[in-house]
C-alpha positions as CSV (number, residue, x, y, z in Angstrom):
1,X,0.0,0.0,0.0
2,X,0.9,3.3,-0.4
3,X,0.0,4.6,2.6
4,X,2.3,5.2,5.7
5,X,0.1,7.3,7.8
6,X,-3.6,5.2,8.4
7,X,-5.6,8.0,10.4
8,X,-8.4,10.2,8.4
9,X,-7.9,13.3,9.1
10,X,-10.3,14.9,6.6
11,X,-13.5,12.7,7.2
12,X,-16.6,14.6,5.3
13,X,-15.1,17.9,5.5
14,X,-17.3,21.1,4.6
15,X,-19.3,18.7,2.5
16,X,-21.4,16.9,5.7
17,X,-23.9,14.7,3.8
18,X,-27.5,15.5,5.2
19,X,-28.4,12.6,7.3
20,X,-32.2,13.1,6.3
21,X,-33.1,11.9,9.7
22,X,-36.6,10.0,9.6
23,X,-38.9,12.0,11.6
24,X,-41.9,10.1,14.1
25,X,-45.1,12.4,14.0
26,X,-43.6,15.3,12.1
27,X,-42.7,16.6,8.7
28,X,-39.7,16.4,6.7
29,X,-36.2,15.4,8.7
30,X,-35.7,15.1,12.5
31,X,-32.9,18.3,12.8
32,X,-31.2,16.1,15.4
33,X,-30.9,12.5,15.9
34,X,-29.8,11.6,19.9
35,X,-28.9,8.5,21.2
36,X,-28.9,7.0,24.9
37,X,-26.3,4.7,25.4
38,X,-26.8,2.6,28.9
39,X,-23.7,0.7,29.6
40,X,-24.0,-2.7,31.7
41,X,-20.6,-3.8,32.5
42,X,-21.2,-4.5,36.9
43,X,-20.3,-7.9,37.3
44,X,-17.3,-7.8,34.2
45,X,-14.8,-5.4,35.5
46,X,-11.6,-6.5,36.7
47,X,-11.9,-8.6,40.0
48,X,-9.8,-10.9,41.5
49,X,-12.8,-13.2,41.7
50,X,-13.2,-12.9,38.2
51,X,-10.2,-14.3,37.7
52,X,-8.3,-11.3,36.5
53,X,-5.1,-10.1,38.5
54,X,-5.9,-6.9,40.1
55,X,-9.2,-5.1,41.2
56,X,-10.8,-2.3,39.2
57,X,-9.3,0.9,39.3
58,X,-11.6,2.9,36.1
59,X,-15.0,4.9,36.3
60,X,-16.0,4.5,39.9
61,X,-16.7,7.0,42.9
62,X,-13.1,6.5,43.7
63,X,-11.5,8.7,41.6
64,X,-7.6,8.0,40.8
65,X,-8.1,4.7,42.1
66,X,-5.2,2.4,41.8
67,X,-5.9,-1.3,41.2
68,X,-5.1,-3.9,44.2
69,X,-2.8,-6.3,42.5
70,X,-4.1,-9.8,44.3
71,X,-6.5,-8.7,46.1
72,X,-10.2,-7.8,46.7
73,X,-11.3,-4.1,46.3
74,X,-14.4,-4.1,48.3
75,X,-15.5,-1.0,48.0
76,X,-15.2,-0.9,44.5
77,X,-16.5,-4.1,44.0
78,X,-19.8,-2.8,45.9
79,X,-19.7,0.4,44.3
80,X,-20.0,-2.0,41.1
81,X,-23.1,-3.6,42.5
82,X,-24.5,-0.6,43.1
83,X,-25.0,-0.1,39.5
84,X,-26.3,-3.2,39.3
85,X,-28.9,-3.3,42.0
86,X,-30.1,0.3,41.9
87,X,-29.0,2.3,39.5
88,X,-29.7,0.2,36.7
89,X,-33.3,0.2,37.8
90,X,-33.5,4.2,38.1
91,X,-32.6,4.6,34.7
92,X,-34.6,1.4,33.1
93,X,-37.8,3.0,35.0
94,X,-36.8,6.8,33.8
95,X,-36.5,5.5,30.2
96,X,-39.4,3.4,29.6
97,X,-42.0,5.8,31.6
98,X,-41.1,8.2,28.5
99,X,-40.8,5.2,26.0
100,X,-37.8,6.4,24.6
101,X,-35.5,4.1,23.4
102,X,-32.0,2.7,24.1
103,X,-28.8,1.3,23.3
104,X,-27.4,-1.2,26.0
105,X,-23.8,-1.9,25.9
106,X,-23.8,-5.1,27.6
107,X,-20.3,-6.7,28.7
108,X,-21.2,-10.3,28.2
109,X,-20.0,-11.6,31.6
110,X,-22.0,-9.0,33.3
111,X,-25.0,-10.1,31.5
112,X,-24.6,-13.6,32.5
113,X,-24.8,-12.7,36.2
114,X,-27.7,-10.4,35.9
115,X,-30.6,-12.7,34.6
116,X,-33.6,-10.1,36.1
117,X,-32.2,-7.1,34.4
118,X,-31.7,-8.5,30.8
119,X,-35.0,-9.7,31.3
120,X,-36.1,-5.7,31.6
121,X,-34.4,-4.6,29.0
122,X,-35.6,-7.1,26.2
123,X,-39.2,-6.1,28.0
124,X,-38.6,-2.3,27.0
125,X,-37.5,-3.6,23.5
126,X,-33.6,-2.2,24.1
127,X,-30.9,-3.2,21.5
128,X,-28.5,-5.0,23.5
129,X,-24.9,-4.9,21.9
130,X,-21.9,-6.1,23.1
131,X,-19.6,-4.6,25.0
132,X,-17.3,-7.4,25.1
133,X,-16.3,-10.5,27.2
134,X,-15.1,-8.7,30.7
135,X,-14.7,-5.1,30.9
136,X,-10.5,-5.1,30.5
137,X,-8.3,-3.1,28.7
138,X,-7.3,-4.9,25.8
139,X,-4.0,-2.6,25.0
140,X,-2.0,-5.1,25.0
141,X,-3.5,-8.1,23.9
142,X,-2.6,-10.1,20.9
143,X,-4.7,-10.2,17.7
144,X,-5.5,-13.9,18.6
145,X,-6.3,-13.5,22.1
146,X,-8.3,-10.6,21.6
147,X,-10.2,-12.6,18.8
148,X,-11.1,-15.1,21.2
149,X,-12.4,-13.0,23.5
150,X,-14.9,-11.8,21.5
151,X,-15.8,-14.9,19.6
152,X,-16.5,-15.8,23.3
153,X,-18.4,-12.8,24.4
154,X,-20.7,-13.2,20.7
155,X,-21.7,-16.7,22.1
156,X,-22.2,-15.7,25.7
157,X,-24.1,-12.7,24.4
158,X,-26.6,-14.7,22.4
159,X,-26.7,-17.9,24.8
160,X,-28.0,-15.1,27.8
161,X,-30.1,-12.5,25.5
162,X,-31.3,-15.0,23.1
163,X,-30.1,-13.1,20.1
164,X,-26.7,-12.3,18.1
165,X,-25.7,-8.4,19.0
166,X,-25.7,-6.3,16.2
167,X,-22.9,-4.1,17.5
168,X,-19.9,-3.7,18.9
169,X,-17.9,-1.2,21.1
170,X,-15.0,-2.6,23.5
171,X,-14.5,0.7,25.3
172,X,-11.0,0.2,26.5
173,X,-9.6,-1.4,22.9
174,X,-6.6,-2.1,20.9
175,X,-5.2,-1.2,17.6
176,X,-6.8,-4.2,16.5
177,X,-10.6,-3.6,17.5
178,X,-12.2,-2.4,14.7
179,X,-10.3,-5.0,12.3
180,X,-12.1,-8.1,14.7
181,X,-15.3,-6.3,14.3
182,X,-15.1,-6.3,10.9
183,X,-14.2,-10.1,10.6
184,X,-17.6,-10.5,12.2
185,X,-19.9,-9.4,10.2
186,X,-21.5,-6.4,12.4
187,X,-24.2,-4.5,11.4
188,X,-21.9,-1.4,13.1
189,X,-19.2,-0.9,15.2
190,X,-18.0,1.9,18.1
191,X,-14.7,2.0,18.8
192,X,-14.3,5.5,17.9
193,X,-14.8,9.1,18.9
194,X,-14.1,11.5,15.5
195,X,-17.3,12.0,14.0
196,X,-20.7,13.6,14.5
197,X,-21.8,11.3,11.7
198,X,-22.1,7.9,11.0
199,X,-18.9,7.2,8.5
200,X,-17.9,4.2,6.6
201,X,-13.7,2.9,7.5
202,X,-11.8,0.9,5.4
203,X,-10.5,-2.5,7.0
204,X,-8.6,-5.8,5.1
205,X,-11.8,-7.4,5.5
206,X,-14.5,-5.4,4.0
207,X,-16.1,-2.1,4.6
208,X,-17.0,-1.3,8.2
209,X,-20.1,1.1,9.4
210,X,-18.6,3.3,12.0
211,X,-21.4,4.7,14.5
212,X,-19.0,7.0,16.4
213,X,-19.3,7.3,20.4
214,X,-18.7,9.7,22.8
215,X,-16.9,10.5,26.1
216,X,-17.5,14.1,26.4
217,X,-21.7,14.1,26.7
218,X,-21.1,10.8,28.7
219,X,-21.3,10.2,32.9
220,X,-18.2,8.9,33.1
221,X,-16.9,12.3,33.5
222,X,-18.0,12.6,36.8
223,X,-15.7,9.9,38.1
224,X,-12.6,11.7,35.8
225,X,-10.0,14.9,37.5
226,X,-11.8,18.4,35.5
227,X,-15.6,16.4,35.0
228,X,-19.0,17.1,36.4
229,X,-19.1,17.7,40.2
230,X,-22.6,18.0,40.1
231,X,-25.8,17.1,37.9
232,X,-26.6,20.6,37.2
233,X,-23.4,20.2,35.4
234,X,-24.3,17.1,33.2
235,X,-27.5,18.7,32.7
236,X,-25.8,21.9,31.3
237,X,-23.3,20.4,29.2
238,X,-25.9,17.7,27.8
239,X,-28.3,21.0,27.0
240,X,-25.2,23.3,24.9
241,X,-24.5,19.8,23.0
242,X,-28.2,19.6,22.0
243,X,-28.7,23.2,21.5
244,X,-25.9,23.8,18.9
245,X,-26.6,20.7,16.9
246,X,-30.2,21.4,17.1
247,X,-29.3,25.0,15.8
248,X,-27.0,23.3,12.9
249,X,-30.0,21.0,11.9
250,X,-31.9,24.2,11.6
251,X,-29.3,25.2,9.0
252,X,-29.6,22.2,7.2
253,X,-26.6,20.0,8.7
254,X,-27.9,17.6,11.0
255,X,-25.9,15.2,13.6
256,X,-25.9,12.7,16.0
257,X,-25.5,13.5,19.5
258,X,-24.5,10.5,21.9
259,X,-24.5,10.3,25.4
260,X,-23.2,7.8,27.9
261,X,-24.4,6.8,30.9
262,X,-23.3,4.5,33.6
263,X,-25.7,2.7,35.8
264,X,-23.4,3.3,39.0
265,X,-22.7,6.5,37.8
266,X,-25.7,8.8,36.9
267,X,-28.0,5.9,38.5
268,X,-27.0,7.6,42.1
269,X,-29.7,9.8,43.1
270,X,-28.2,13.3,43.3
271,X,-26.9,12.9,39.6
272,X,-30.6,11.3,38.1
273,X,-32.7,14.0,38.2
274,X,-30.5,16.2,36.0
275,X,-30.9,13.2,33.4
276,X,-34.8,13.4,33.8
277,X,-34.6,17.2,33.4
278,X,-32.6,16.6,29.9
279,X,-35.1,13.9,28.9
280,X,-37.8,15.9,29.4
281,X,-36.1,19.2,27.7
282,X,-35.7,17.2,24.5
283,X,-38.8,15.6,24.6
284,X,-40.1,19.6,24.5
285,X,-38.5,20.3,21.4
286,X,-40.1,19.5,17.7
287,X,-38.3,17.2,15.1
288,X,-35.8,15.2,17.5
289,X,-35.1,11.3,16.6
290,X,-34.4,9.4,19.7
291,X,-33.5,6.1,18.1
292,X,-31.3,2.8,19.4
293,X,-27.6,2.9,17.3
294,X,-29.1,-0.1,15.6
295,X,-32.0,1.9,14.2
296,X,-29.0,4.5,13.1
297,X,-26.9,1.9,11.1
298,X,-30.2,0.9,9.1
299,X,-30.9,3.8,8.2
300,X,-27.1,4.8,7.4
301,X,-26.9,1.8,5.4
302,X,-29.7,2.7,3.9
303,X,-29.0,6.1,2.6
304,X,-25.5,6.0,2.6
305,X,-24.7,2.7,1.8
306,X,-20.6,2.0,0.9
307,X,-19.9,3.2,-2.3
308,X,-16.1,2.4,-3.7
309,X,-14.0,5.1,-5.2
310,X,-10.8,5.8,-6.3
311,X,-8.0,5.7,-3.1
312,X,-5.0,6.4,-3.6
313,X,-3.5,5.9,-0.2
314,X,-4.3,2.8,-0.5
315,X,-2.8,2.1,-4.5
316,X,0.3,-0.1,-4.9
317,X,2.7,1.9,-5.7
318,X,3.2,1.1,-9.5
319,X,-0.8,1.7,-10.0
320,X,-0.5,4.9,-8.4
321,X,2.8,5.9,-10.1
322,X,1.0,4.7,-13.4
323,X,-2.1,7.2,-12.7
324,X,-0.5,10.0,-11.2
325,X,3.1,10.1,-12.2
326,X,2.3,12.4,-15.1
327,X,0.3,15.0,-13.7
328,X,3.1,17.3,-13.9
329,X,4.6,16.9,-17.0
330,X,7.7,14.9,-17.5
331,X,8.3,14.8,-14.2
332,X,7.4,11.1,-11.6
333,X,9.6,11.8,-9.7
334,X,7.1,14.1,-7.8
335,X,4.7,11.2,-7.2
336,X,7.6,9.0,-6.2
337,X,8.4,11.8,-3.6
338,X,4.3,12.2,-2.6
339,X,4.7,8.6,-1.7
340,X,7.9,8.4,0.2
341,X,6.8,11.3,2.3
342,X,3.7,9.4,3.2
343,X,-0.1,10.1,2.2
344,X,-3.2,8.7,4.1
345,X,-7.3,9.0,3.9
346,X,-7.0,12.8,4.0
347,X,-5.1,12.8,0.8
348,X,-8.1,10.9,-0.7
349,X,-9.5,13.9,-2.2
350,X,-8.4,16.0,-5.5
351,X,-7.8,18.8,-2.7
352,X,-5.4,16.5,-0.5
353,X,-3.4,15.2,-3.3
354,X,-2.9,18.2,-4.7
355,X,-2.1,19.4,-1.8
356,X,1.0,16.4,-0.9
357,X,2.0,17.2,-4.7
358,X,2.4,21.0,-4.2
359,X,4.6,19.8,-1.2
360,X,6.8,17.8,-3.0
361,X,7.3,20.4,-6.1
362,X,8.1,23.1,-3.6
363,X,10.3,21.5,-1.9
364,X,12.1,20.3,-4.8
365,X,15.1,22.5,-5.7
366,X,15.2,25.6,-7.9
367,X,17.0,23.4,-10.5
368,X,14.4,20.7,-10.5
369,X,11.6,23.3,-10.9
370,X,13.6,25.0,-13.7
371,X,13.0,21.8,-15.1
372,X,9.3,21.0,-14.6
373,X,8.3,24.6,-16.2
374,X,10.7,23.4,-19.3
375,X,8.3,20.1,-19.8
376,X,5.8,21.9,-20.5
377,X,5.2,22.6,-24.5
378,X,4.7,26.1,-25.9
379,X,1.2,26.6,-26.2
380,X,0.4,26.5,-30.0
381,X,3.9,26.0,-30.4
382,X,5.5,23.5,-32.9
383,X,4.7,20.4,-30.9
384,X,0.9,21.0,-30.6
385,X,1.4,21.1,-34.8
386,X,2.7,18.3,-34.9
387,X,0.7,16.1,-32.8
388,X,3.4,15.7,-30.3
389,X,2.1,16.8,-27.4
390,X,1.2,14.6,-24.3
391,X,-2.6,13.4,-24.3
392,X,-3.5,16.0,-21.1
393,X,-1.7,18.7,-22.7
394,X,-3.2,18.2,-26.1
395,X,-6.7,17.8,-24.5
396,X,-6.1,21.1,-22.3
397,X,-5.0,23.2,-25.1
398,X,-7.7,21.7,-27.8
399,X,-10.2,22.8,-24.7
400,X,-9.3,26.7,-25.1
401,X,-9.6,26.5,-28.9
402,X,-5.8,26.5,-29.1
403,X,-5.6,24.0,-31.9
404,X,-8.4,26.2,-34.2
405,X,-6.3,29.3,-34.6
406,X,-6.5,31.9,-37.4
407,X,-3.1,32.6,-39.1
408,X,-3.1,36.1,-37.2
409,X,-3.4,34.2,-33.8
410,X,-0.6,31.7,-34.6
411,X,1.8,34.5,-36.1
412,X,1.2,35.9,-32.8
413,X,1.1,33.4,-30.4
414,X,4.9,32.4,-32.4
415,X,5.8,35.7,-31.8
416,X,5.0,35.7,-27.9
417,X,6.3,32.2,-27.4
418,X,9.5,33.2,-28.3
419,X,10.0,36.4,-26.2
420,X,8.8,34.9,-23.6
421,X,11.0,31.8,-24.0
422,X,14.2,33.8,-25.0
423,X,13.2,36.1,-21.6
424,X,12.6,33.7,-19.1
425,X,14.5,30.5,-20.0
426,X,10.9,28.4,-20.1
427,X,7.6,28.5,-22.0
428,X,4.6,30.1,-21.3
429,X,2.6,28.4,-18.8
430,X,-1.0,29.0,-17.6
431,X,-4.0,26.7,-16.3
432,X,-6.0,27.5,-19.7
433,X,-9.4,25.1,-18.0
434,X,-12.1,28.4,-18.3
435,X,-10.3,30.3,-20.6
436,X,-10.4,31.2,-24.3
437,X,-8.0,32.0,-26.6
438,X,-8.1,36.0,-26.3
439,X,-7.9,35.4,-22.2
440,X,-5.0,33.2,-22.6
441,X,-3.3,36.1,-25.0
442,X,-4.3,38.7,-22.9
443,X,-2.2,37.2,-20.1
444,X,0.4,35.8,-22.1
445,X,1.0,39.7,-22.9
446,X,1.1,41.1,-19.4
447,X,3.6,38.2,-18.1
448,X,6.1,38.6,-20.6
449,X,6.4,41.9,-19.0
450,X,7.9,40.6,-15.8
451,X,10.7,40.2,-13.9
452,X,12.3,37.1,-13.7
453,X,11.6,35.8,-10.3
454,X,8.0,37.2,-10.4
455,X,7.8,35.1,-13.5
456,X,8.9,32.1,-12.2
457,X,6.9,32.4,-9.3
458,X,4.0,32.8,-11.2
459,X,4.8,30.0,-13.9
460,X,5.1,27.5,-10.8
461,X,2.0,28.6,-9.4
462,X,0.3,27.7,-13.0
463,X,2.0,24.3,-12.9
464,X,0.5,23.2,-9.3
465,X,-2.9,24.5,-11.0
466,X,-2.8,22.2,-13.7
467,X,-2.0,19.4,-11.6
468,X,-4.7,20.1,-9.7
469,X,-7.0,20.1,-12.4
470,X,-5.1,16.7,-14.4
471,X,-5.9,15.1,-10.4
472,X,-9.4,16.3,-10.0
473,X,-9.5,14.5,-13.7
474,X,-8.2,11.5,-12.5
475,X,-10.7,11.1,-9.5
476,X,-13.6,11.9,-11.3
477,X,-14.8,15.0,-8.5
């Protein structure tokens, strides 16, 4: 592959596709879609009686709590139960009193040793996905023992719930996460924060439906240093992340907006109520689709289903050479540069390449760009005569009428070539896409007029345009 940086940086840019939200008991699109994530993990956190080798130290009341290597943490461990055997229960009764919907991320062990409140939640009709085999960091697992574990918590899953999960999100994951999740088959997966969208990612396996998560609109910032100290907090923050993508959806550029909860976290009494008031602001405000993340993917898939195009961060490096070594003239060596400096997913674009080949000819040296503007062919010059030029050049200069001139417009385009030529050491260079054959001599006249460096500054500026345009070409944008 050609690619030696694997991060998207660009995502959809400033072209956002409208979601088109559906829209329950109103017209047109929902403005907003929000989804209410309700993770189950009490009973599969790190515990010496689960067999792990120290006690839970992440996303309790005990903040900065270091795990007890060998031995029993009981006050986390009932801190744990606590989500369990109350909270959970606040937030199933808050929920289904307002029949709003829910995405459960159940850790599979946990299910298993809560029999009473899976039962609830397949009686509400909540999507149970999985959240894994034990709630662990998997950082440092291999490939293979990671793949185990959640070919284990998949069978777990559906031997307790009575169903396969649809999705998957390991919270704490590895490198190799989203890869697994792909070899299964998954209607979506979670493991990742850098979207306000849905997003299709690229795996060796096949395409893979990203429903992007959260940690900032998400409970588990009242157990971090610098998170909510109290609900009226939550409640705020939960409220400014609604408002300003209910105001974009106005605008026509609806998002998603998830929040996380915990049930030992906002299940505890003085942290509750500020989720009730939030429930009941949105359920005040028109056009709001409160949907489970498997309702989401549907839909994604839908009306955004993967469509293939051209990559070329992920080309082999001959096909890539082969497709964009000419797109300035004479001269692969620029691609061959563009790829040994590294491209990735945000290079995907006519804008990004463009963008790594502007790099690479600017950094070349004055020599080698002396060189570059010298590939280039007079315009109307002999070589355009004779049939000689390259098949981009011939099509660009056949696109500004260049090879339907009058004798008076070739006397004095022959004229101008070689002033210019004799003056600057190159030819005449300009991105002629848009322009006709009186614009193109209009300019040709004022340039011959300056200086040197101007010149060449302005001829190298025309080159990275037509490489733009011969990329944009290429892609098909």
């Amino acid at each position: 592959m050609t690619t030696s940086y694997p991060r998207d940086m660009l995502g959809y840019g400033r072209r956002a596709p409208d979601p088109r939200w559906p829209n329950p008991g109103g017209t047109g699109s929902a403005k907003i879609c929000v989804q209410f994530v309700v993770n189950y993990e009490e009973g599969g956190e790190n515990a010496i009686i689960h067999g792990d080798k120290a006690s839970e130290a992440f996303l309790s009341e005990i903040v900065g709590a270091a795990p007890w290597p060998g031995l029993r943490h009981m006050n986390m461990e009932s801190i744990y139960e606590y989500g369990a055997r109350a909270g959970f229960w606040r937030l199933w009764r808050m929920f289904t009193e307002r029949s709003l919907p829910v995405t459960v991320y159940g850790v599979a062990s946990a299910l298993e040793r809560s029999p009473e409140q899976v039962a609830a939640m397949r009686e509400a009709g909540w999507e149970i996905a999985s959240h894994g085999l034990k709630w662990i960091d998997y950082r440092d697992h291999t490939i293979e023992a990671e793949r185990a574990d959640m070919d284990e918590a998949l069978a777990v899953h559906e031997a307790v719930t009575g169903e396969k999960p649809v999705g998957w999100y390991t919270g704490r994951s590895s490198q190799h996460t989203l890869e697994l999740a792909a070899e299964r088959d998954f209607l979506y997966a979670s493991d990742a924060y850098a979207d306000d969208l849905p997003y299709w990612q690229e795996t060796r396996t096949k395409p893979l439906l990203i429903l992007p998560y959260t940690l900032d609109s998400n409970d588990m910032r009242f157990a971090t240093p610098q998170g909510f100290n109290t609900g009226e907090q939550f409640y705020a923050y939960l409220k400014d992340a609604f408002d300003c993508l209910y105001e974009e959806g106005e605008k026509g550029q609806a998002k998603m907006l998830n929040i996380g909860l915990h049930c030992r976290l906002v299940g505890r009494p003085g942290r509750a109520q500020a989720l009730a008031r939030f429930l009941d602001y949105i359920g005040s405000k028109p056009d709001v689709w409160v949907a489970t993340r498997a309702d989401i993917a549907r839909h994604w898939r839908e009306h955004f289903p993967y469509r293939p195009s051209i990559q070329p961060s992920r080309l082999e490096r001959e096909i890539f050479l082969r497709m964009f070594g000419g797109v300035f003239e004479h001269s692969p060596y620029l691609a061959e540069r563009v790829l040994d400096r590294g491209i990735g997913s945000a290079h995907d674009t006519a804008q990004g390449l463009s963008a790594a080949f502007a790099v690479a000819f600017r950094r070349a040296s004055e020599a080698e760009r002396l060189a570059v503007l010298r590939a280039h062919p007079d315009l109307a010059g002999r070589l355009a005569l004779a049939g000689g030029l390259t098949a981009d050049s011939s099509a660009e200069q056949a696109s500004a009428g260049l090879d339907q001139l009058t004798p008076d417009e070739l006397t004095r385009f022959t004229d101008l070539n070689a002033r210019y030529t004799e003056r600057f050491g190159f030819p005449f260079i300009i991105a002629v896409r848009g322009l006709d054959k009186h614009a193109i001599l209009s300019a040709f006249e004022a340039r011959v007029a300056n200086d040197p460096a101007t010149e060449f500054a302005t001829a190298c500026r025309e080159v990275e345009k037509i490489a733009r345009l011969r990329i944009t070409a290429i892609l098909g944008e």
